[in-house]
C-alpha positions in Angstrom: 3.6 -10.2 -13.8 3.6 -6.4 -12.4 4.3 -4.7 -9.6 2.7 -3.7 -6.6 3.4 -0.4 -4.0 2.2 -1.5 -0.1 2.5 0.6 2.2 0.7 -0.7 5.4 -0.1 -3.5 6.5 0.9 -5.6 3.4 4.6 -4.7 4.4 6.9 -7.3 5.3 6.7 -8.5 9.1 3.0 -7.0 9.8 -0.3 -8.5 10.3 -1.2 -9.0 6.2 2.4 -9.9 4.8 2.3 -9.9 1.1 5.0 -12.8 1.1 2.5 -14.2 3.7 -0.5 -14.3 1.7 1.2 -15.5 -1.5 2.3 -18.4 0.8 -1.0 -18.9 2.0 -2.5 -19.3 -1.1 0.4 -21.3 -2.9 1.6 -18.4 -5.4 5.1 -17.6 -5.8 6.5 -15.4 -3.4 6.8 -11.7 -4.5 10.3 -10.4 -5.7 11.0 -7.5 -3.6 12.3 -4.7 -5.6 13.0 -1.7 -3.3 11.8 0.7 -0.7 10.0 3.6 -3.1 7.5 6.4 -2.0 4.6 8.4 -3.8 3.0 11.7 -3.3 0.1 11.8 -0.5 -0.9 12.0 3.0 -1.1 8.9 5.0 -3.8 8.6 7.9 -4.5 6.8 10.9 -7.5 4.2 10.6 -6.7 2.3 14.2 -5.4 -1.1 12.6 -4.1 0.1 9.2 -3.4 3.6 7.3 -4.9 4.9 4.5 -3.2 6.7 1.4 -4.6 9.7 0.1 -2.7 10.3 -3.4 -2.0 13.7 -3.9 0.8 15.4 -5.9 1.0 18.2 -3.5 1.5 16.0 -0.7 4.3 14.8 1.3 6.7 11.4 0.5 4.8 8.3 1.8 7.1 5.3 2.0 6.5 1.7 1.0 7.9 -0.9 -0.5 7.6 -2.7 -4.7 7.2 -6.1 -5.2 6.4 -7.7 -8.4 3.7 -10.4 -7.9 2.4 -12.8 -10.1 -1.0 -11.5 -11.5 -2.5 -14.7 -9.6 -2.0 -12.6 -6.4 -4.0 -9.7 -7.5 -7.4 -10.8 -6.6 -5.6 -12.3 -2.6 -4.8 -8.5 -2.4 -8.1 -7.8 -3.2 -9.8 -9.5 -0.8 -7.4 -8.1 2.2 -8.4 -4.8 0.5 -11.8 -5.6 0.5 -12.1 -4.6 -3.3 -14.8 -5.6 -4.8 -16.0 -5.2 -8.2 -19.0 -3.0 -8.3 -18.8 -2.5 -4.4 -18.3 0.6 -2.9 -15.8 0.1 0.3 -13.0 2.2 2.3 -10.4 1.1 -0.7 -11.5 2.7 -4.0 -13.6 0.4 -5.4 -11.2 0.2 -8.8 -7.4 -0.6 -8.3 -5.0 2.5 -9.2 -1.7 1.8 -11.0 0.6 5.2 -10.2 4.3 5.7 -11.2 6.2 5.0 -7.9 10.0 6.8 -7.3 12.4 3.7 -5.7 14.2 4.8 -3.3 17.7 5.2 -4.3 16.8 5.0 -8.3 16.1 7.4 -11.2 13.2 5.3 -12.8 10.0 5.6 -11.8 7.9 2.0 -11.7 3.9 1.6 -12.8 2.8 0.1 -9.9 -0.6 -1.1 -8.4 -1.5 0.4 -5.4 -4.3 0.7 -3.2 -5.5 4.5 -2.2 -8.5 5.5 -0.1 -10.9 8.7 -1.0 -10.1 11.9 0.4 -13.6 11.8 2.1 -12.8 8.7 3.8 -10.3 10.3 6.0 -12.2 13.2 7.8 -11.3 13.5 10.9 -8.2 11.1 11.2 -4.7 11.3 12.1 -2.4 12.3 9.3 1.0 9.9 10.0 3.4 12.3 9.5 6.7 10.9 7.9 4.4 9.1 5.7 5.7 5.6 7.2 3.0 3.5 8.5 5.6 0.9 10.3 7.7 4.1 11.8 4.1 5.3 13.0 3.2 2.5 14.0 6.2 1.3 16.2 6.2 4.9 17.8 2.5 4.6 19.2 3.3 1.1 20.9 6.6 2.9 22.8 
């Protein structure tokens, strides 16, 4: 087992669910441990955000589960993370200490980043909370 940082669209209640995909895919459901946020800037793709990790940069919020390893490759494919495959998602998965919310420990988590270059151009989603963002552009 380990755990896991989402912060878009792998959030509870939008399009990719993680509880949803485990589900799909008969793997345990995840255990949700808390709302937590890392260091970065958070940008606008359309459908989804992106996270650029960066210790300079604001709080972006998400959520830690701990999965089941068996899930690890499902979150790949959402991703699109393939080994040896360059995409939007860094081609390698990144574990980073996450802060829960509420907590003193930090927690080794997997997570998801994009590269700096891939956000030229794009709206930065300030708050860093892609479901606050993205309720606010459907009002």
């Amino acid at each position: 087992m380990q755990h896991v940082f989402v912060y878009g669209t792998l959030r509870a209640g939008e399009v990719n669910d993680i509880n949803r995909a485990a589900e799909r895919h008969a793997i345990a459901s995840p255990t949700f441990i808390g709302t937590a946020h890392v260091r970065g800037w958070l940008f606008d793709f359309g459908k989804y955000p992106g996270l650029v990790l960066d210790a300079a940069g604001s709080l972006v919020i998400g959520d830690v589960y701990r999965i089941e390893d068996s899930l690890v490759p499902v979150l790949d494919e959402i991703e699109e993370v393939y080994p040896g495959v360059e995409g939007l998602f860094r081609a390698h998965r990144l574990h980073v200490e996450v802060q829960l919310d509420g907590e003193a420990p930090h927690v080794d988590c997997l997570v998801y980043p994009v590269e700096a270059s891939a956000v030229e151009g794009l709206p930065r989603i300030e708050g860093g909370d892609w479901v606050a963002h993205r309720f606010a552009r459907c009002a």
